[in-house]
ChimeraX commands (.cxc) that place a marker at each C-alpha (Angstrom):
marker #1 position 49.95,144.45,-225.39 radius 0.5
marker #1 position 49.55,142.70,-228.96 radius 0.5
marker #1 position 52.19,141.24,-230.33 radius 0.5
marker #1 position 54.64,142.61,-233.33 radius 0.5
marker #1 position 56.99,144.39,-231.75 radius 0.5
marker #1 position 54.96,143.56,-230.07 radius 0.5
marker #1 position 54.73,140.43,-228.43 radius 0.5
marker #1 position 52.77,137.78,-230.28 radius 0.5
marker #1 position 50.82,135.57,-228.25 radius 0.5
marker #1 position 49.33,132.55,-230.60 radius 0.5
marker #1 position 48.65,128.93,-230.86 radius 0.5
marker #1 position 52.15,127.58,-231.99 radius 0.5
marker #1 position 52.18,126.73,-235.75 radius 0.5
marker #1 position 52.00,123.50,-236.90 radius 0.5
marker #1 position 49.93,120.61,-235.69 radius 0.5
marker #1 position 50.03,122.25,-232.04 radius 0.5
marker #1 position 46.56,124.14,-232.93 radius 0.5
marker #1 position 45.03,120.93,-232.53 radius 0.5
marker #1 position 46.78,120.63,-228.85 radius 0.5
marker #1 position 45.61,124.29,-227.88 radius 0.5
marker #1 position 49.27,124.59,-226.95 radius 0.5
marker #1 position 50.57,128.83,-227.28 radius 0.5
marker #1 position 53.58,130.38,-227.57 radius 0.5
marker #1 position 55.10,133.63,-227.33 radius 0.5
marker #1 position 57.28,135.07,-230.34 radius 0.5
marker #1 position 59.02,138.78,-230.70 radius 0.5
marker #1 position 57.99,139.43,-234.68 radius 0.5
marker #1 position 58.94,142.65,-234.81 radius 0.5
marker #1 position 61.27,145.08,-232.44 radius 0.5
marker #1 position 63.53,146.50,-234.85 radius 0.5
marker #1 position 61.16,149.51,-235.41 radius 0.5
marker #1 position 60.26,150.75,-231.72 radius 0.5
marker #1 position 56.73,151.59,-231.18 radius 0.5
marker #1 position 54.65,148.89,-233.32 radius 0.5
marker #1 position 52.02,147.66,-230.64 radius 0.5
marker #1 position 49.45,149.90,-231.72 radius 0.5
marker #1 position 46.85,150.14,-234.94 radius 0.5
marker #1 position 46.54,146.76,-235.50 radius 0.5
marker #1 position 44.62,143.86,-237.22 radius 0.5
marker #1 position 45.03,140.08,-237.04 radius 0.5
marker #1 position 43.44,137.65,-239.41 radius 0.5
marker #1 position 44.02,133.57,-240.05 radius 0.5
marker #1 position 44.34,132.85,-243.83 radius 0.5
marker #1 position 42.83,129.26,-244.99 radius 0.5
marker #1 position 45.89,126.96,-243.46 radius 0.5
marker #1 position 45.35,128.60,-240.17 radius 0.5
marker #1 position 48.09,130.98,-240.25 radius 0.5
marker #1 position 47.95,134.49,-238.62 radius 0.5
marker #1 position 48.77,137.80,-240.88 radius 0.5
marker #1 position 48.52,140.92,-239.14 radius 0.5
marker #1 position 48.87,144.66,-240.01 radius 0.5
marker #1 position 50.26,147.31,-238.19 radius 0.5
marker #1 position 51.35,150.70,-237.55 radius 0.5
marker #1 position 55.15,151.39,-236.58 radius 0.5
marker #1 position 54.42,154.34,-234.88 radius 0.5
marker #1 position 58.37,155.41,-234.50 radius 0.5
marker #1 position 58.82,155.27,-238.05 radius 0.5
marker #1 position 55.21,156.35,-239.22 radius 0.5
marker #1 position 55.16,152.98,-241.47 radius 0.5
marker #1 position 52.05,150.60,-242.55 radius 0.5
marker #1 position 53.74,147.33,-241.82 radius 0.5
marker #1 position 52.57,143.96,-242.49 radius 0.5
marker #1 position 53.67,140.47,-240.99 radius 0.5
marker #1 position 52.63,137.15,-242.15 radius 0.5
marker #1 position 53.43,133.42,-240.98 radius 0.5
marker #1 position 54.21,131.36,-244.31 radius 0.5
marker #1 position 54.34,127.26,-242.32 radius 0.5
marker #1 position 58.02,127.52,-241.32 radius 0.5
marker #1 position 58.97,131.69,-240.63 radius 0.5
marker #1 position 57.61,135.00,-240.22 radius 0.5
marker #1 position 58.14,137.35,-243.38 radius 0.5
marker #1 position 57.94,140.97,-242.65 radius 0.5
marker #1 position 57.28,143.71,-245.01 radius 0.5
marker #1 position 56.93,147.80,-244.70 radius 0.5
marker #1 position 53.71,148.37,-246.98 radius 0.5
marker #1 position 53.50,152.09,-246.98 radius 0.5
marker #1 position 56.48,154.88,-245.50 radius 0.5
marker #1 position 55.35,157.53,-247.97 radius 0.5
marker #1 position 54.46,160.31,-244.76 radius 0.5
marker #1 position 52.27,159.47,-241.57 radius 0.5
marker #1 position 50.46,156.32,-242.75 radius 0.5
marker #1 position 48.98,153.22,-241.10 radius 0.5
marker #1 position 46.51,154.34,-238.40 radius 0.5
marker #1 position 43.49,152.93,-238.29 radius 0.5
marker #1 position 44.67,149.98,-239.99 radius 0.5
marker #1 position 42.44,146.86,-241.08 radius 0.5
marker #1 position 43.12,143.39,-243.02 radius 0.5
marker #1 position 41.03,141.00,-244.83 radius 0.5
marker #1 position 41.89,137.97,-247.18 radius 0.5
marker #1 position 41.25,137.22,-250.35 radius 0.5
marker #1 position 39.57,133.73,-251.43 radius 0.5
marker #1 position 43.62,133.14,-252.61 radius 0.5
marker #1 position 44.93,134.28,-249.16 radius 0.5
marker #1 position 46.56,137.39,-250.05 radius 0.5
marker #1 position 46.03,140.86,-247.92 radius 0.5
marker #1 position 44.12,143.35,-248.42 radius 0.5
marker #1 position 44.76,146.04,-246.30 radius 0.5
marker #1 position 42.66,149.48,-245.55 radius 0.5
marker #1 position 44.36,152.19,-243.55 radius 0.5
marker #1 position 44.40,156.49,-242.21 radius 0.5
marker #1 position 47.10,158.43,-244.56 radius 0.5
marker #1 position 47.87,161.51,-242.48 radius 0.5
marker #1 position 49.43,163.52,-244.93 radius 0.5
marker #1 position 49.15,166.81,-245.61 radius 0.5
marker #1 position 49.87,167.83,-249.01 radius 0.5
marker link #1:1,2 radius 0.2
marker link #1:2,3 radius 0.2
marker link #1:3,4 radius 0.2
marker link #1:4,5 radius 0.2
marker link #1:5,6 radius 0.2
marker link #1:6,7 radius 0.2
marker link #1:7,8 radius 0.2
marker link #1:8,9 radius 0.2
marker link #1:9,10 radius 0.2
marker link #1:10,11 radius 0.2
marker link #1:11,12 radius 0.2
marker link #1:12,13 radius 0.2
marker link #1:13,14 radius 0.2
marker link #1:14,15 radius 0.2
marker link #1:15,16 radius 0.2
marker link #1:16,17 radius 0.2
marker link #1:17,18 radius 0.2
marker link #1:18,19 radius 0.2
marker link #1:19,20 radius 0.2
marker link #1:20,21 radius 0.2
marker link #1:21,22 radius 0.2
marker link #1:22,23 radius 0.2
marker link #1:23,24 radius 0.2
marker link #1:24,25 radius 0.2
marker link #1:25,26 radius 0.2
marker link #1:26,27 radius 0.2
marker link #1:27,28 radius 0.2
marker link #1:28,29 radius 0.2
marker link #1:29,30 radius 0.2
marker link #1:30,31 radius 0.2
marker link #1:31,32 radius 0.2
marker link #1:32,33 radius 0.2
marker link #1:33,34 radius 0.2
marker link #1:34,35 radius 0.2
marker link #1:35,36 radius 0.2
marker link #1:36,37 radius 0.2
marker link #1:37,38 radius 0.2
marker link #1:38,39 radius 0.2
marker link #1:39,40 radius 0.2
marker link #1:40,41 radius 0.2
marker link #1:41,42 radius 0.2
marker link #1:42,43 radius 0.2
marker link #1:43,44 radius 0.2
marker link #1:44,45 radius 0.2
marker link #1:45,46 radius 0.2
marker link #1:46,47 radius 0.2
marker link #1:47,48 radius 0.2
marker link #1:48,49 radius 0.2
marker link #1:49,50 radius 0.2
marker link #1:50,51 radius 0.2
marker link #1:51,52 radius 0.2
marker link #1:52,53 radius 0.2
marker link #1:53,54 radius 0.2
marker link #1:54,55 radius 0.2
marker link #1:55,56 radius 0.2
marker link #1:56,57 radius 0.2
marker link #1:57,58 radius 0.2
marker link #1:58,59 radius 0.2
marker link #1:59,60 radius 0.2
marker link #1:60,61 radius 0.2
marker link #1:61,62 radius 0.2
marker link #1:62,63 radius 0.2
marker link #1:63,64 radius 0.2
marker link #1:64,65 radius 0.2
marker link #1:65,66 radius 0.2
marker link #1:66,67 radius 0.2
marker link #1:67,68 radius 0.2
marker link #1:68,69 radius 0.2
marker link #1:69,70 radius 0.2
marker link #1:70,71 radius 0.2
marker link #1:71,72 radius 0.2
marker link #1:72,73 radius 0.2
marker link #1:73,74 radius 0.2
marker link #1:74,75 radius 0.2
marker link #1:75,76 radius 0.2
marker link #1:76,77 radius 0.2
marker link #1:77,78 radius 0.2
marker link #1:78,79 radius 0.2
marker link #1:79,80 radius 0.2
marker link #1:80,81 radius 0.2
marker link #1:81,82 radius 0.2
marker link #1:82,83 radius 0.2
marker link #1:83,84 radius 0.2
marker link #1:84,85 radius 0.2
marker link #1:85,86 radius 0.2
marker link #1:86,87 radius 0.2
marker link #1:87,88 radius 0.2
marker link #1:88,89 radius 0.2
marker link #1:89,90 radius 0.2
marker link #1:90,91 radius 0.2
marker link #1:91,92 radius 0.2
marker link #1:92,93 radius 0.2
marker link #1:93,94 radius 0.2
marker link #1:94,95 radius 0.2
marker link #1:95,96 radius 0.2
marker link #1:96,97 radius 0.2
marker link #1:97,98 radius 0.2
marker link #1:98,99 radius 0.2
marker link #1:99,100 radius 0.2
marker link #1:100,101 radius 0.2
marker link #1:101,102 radius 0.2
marker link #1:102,103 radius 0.2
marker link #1:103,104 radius 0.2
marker link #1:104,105 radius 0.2
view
């Protein structure tokens, strides 16, 4: 299992990437179901941001590690959205995120 609700296995933050030294942090339980659909990518300073679907709630979410916490933001709740889900980014670290929008209009 991944990590956002997930469990999120990862080289501690910090100078402890040198050391090769991981941890294990809960990121994100609130929402039930969010192990699933997801993408993980290290911006320039080494630090992980990952997308992902919250499957209980049929939200895009997206989770990001800024040097000293983990900031947490729903990105899209407008119907069944977030399958499929992939992040990249930019050369000024921000996301950009591609995902499935199941609705049915």
């Amino acid at each position: 299992m991944l990590a956002i609700g997930l469990l999120f296995a990862m080289s501690q933050i910090s100078s402890s990437f040198a050391s090769g030294e991981w941890s294990i942090e809960w990121v994100d339980i609130e929402g039930g179901d969010v192990r699933y659909e997801n993408s993980l990518t290290l911006d320039s300073f080494g630090y992980p941001h990952v997308n992902y679907s919250d499957m209980y709630n049929d939200d895009l979410k997206y989770v990001r590690w800024n040097g000293s916490e983990w900031q947490i933001e729903t990105v899209d709740s407008e119907g069944n959205v977030g399958r499929s889900a992939s992040i990249v980014l930019d050369s000024f670290n921000r996301p950009n995120i591609s995902y499935l929008d199941w609705r049915h209009e």
